[in-house]
DOKOLGU-246889 format. One line per 8 residues: their letters; for each residue x, y, z of N, C-alpha, C, O. Coordinates in Angstrom, 1 decimal, decimal comma, always signed. Each point is the difference from the previous one (the first is absolute). Last residue first. Example, Ala and Ser with C-alpha at 12.3 -4.5 7.8 and 13.67 -1.06 7.14 Angstrom:
BEGIN
SA	+12,8:-2,2:+7,1:+0,9:+1,1:+0,0:-0,8:+1,1:+0,8:+0,5:+1,1:+0,1  -0,2:-6,8:-0,2:-0,9:+1,2:+0,0:+0,9:+1,2:+0,0:+1,0:+0,0:+0,7;
This chain:
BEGIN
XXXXXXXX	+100,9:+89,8:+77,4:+0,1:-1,4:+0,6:+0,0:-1,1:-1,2:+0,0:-1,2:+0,2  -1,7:+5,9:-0,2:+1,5:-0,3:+0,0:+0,3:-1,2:+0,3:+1,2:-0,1:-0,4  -5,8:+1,4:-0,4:+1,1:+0,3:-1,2:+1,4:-0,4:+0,3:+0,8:-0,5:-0,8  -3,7:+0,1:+4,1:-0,1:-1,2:-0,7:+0,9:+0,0:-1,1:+0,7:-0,9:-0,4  -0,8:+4,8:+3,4:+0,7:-1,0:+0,4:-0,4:-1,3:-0,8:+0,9:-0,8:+0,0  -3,3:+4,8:-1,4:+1,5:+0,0:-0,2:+0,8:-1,2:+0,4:+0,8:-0,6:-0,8  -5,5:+0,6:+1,6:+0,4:+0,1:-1,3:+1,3:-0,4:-0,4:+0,5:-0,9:-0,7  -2,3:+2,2:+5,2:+0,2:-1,2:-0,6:+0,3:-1,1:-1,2:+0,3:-1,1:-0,1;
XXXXXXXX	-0,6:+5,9:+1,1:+1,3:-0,8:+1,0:+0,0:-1,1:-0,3:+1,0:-0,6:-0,4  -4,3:+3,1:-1,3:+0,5:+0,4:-0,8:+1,8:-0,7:+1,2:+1,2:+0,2:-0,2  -5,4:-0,5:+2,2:+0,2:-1,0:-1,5:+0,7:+0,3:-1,0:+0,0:-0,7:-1,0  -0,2:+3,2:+5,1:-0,2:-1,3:+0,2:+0,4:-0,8:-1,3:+1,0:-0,7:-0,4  -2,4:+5,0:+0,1:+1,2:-0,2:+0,2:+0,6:-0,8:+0,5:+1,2:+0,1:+0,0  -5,7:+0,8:-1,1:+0,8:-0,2:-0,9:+1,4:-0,2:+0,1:+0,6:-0,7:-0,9  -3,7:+0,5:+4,7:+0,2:-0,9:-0,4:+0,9:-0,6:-1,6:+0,4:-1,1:-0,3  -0,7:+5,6:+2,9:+0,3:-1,0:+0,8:+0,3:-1,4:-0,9:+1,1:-0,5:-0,2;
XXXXXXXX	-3,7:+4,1:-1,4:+1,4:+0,3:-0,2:+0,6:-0,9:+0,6:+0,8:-0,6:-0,8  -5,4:+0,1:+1,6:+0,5:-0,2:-1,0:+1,4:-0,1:-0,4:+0,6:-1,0:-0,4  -2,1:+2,6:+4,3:+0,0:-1,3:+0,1:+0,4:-0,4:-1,4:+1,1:-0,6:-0,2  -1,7:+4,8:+1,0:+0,8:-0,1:+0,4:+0,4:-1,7:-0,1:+1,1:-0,4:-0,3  -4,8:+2,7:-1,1:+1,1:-0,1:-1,2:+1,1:-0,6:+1,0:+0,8:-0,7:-0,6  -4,7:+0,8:+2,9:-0,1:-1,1:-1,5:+1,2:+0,0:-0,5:+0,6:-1,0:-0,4  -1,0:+4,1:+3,9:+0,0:-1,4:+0,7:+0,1:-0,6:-1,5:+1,1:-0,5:-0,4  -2,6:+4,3:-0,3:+1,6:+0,2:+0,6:+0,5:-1,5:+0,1:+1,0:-0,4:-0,6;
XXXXXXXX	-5,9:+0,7:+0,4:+0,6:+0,0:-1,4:+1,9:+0,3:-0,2:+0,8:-0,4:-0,8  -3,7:+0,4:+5,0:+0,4:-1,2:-0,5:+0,5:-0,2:-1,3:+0,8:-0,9:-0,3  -0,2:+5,1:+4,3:-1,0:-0,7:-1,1:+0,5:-1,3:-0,4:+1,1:-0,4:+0,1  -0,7:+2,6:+4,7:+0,8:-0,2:-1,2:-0,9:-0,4:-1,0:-0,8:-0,9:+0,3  -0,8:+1,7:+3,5:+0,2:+1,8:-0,6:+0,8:-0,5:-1,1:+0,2:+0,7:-1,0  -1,4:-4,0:+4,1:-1,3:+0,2:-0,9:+0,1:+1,3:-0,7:-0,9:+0,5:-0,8  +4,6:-2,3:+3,4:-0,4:-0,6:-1,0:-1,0:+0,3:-1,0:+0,0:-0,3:-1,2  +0,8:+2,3:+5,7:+0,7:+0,2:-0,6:+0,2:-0,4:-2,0:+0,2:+0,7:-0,9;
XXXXXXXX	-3,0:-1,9:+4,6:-0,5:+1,6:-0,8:+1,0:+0,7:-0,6:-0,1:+1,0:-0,7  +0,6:-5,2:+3,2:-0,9:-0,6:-0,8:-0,2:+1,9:-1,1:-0,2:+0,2:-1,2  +4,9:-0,8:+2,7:-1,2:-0,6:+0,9:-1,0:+0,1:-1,2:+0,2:+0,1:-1,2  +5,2:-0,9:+1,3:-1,2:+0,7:-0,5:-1,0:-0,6:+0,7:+0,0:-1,1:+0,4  +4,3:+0,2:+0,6:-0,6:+0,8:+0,6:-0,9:+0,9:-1,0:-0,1:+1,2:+0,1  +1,9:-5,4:-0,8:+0,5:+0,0:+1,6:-0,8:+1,1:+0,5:-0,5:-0,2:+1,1  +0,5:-0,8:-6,3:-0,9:-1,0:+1,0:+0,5:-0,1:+1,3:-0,3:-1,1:+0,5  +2,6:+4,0:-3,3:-1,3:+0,2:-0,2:-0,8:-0,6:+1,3:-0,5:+0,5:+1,0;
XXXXXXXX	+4,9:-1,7:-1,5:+0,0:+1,0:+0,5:-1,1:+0,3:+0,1:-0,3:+0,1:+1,2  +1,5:-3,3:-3,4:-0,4:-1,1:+0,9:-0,5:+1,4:+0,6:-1,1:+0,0:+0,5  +1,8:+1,2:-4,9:-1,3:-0,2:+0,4:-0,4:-0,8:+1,5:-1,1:-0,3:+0,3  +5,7:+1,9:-1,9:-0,9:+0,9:+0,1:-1,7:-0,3:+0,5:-0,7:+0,5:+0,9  +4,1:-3,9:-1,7:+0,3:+0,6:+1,0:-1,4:+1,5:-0,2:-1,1:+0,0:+0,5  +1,3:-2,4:-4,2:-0,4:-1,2:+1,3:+0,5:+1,0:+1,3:-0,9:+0,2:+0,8  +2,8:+2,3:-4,3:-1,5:+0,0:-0,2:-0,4:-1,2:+0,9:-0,5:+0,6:+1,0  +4,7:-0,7:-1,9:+0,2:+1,0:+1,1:-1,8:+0,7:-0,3:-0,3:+0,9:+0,7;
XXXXXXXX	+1,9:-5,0:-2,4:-0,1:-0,2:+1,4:+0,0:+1,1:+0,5:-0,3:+0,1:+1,2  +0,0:+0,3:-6,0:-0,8:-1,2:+0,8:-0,4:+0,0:+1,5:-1,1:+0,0:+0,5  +4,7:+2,6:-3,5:-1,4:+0,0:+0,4:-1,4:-0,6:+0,9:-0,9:+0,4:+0,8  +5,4:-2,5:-1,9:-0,1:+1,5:+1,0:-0,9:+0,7:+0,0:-0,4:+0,4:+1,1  +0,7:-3,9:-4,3:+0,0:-0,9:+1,6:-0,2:+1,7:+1,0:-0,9:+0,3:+0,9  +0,7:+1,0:-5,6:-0,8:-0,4:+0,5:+0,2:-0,8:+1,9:-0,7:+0,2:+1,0  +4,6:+1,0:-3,6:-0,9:+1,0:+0,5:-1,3:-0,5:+0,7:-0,1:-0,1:+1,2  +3,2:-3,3:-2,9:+0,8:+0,9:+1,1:-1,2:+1,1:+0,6:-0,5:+0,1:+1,2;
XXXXXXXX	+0,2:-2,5:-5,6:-0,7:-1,0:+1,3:+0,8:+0,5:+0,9:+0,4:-1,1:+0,6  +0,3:+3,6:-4,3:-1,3:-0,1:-0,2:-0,7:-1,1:+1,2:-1,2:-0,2:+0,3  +5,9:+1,6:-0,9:-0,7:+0,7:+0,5:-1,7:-0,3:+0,0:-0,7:+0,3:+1,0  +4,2:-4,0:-0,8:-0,1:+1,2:-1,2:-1,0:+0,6:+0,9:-0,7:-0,6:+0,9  +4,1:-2,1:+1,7:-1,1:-0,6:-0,6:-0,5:+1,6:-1,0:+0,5:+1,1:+0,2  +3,7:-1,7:+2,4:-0,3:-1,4:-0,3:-1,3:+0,0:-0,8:-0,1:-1,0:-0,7  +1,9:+5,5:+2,1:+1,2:-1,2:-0,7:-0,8:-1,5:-0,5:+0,1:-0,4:-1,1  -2,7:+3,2:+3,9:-0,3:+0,5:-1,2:+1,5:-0,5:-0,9:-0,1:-0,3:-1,2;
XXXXXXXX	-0,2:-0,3:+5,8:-0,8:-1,0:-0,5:-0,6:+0,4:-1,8:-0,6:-0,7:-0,8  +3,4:+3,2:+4,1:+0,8:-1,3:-0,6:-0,7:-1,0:-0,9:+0,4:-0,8:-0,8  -2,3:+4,8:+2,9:+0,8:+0,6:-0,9:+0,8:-1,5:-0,7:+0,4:-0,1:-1,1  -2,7:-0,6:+4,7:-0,9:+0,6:-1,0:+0,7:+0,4:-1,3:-0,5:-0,2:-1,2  +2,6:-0,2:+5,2:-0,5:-1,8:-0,3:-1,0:+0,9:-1,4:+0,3:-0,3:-1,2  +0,9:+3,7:+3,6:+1,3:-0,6:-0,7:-0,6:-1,2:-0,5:+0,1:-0,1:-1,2  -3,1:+1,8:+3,7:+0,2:+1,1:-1,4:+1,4:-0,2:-0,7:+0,4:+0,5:-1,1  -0,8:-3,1:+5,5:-1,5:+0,2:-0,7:+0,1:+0,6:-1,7:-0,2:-0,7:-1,0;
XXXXXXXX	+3,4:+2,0:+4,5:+0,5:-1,7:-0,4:-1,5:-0,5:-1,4:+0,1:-0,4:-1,2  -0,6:+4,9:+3,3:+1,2:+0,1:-0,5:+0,2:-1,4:-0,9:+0,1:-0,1:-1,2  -3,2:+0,1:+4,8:-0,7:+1,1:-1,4:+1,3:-0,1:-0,7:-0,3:-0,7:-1,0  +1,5:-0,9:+4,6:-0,9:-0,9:-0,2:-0,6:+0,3:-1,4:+0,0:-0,7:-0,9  +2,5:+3,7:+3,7:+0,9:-1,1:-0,1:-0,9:-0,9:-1,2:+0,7:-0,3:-1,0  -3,2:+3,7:+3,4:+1,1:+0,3:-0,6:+0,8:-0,9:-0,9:-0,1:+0,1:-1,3  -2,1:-1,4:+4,9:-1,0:+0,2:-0,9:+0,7:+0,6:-1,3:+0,0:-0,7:-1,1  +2,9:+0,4:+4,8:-0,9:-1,9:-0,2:-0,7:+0,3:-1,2:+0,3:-0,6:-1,0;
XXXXXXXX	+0,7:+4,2:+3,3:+1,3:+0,1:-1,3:-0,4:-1,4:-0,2:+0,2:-0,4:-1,2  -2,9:+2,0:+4,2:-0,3:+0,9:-1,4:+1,0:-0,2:-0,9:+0,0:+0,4:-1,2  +0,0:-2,7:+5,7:-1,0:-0,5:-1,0:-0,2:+0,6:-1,3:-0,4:-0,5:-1,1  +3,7:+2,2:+4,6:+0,7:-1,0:-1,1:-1,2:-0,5:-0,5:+0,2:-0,3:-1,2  +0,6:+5,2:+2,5:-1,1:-1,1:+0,1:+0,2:-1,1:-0,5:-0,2:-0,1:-1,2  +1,8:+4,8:+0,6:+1,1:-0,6:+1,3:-0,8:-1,5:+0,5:+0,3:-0,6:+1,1  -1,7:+3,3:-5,1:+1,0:-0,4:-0,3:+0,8:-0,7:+1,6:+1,0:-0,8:+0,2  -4,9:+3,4:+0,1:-0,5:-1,7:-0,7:+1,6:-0,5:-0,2:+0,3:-1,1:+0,5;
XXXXXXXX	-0,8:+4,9:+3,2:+0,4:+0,2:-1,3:-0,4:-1,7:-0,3:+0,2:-0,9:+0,8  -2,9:+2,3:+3,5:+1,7:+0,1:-0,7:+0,0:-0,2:-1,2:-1,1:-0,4:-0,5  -3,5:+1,2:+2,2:+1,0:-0,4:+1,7:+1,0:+0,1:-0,6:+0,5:+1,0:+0,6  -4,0:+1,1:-3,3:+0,8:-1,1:-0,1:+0,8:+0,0:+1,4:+0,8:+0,9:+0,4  -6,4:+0,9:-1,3:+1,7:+0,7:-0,2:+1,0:-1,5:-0,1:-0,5:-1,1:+0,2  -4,0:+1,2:+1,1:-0,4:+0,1:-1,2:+1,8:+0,1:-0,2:+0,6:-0,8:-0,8  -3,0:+1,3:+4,7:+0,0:+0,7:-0,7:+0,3:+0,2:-1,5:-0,2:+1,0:-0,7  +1,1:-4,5:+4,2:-1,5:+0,2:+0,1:-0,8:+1,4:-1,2:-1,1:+0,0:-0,5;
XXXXXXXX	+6,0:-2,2:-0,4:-0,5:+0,3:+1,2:-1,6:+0,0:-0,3:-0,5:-0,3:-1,1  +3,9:-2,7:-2,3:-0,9:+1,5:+0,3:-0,6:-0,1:+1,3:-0,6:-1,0:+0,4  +2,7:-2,7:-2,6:+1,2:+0,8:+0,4:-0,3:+1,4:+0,2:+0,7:+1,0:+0,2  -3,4:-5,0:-1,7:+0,8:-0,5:+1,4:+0,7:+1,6:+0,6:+0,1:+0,3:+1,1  -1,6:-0,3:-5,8:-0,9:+0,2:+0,8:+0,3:-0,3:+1,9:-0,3:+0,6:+1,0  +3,4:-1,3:-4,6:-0,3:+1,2:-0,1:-1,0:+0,3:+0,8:+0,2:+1,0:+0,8  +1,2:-5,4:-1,7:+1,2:+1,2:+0,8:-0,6:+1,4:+0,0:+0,5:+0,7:+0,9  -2,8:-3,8:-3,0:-0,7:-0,2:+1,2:+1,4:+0,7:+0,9:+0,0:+0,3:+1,1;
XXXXXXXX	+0,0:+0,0:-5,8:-1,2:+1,1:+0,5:+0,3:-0,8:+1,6:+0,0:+0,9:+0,8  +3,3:-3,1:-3,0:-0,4:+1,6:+0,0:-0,9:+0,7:+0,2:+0,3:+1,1:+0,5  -0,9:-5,8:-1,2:+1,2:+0,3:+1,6:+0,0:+1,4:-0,3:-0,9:+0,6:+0,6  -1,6:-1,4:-3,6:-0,8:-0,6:+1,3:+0,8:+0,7:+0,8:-0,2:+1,0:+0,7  +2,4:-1,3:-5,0:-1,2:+1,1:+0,3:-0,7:+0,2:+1,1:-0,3:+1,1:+0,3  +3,0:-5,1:-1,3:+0,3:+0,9:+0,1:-0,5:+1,8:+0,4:+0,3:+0,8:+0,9  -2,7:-4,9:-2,8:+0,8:+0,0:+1,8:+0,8:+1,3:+0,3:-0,4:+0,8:+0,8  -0,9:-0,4:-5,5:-1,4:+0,0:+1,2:+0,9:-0,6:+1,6:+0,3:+0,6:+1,0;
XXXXXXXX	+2,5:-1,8:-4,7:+0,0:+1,6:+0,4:-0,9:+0,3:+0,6:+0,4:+0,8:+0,9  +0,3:-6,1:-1,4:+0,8:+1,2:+1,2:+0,0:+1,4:-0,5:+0,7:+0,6:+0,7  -2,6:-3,2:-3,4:-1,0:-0,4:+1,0:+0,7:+0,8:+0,7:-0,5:+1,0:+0,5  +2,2:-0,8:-4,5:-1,7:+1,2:+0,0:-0,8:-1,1:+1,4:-1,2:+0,0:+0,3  +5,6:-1,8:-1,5:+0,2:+1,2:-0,2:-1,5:+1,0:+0,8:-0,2:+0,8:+0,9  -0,2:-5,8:-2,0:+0,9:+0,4:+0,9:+0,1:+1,4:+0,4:-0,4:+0,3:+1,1  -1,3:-1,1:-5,7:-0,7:-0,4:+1,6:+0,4:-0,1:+1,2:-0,6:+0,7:+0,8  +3,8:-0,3:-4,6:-1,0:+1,2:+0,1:-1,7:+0,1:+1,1:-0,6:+0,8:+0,6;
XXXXXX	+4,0:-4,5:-1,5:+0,4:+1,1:+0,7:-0,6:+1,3:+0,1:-0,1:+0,8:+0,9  -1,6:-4,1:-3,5:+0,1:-0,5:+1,6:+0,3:+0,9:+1,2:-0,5:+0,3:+1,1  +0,6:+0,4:-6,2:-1,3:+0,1:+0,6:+0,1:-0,3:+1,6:-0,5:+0,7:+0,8  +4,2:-1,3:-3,5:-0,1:+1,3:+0,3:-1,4:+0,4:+0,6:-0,1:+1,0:+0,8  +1,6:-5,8:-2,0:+0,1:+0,8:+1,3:+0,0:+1,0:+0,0:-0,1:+0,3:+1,1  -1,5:-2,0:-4,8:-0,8:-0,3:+1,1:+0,6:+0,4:+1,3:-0,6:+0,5:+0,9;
């Protein structure tokens, strides 16, 4: 159970992570699009940096404590809930109506197999 924890943990700070990086990156362009200075001389980019690093280590530790089969999924998980909070920020209505729904079915499905195949495992182990 703690490898799971940690592995939640883990898969919340690399999206922050990712955040502070793109928002170093975007902060750090002229009107033109170009870079005002090197990212590396940017202490938010080495924050973000820093963070992705500690993140993908906690990840890597959390596969010590708990078997692969309830390690992967958790990371799946959260890095698909992130994809879709992404969807629903800036998809618009004509955006959605171009996505099909039958995409939408399996995707949900896969979703939920892997849900239950977590929860499977962790009863098995316990």
């Amino acid at each position: 159970m703690i490898g799971v924890v940690i592995a939640l943990i883990a898969n919340a700070v690399i999206p922050l992570a990712l955040n502070i990086q793109k928002y170093a990156h975007v902060s750090n362009t002229d009107a033109e699009g170009k870079p005002r200075r090197p990212y590396i001389q940017m202490p938010l980019w080495w924050l973000g940096i820093s963070l992705m690093i500690s993140g993908e280590l906690f990840n890597l530790l959390a596969y010590g404590y708990a078997p692969t089969s309830l390690v992967a999924p958790v990371r799946f998980r959260t890095r698909n809930t992130r994809r879709n909070a992404e969807f629903g920020r800036r998809g618009s209505r004509a955006h959605r109506a171009r996505c099909s729904d039958g995409g939408e079915k399996v995707k949900v499905t896969g979703d939920l197999c892997a849900e239950a195949f977590v929860l499977a495992s962790m009863i098995e182990c316990s």
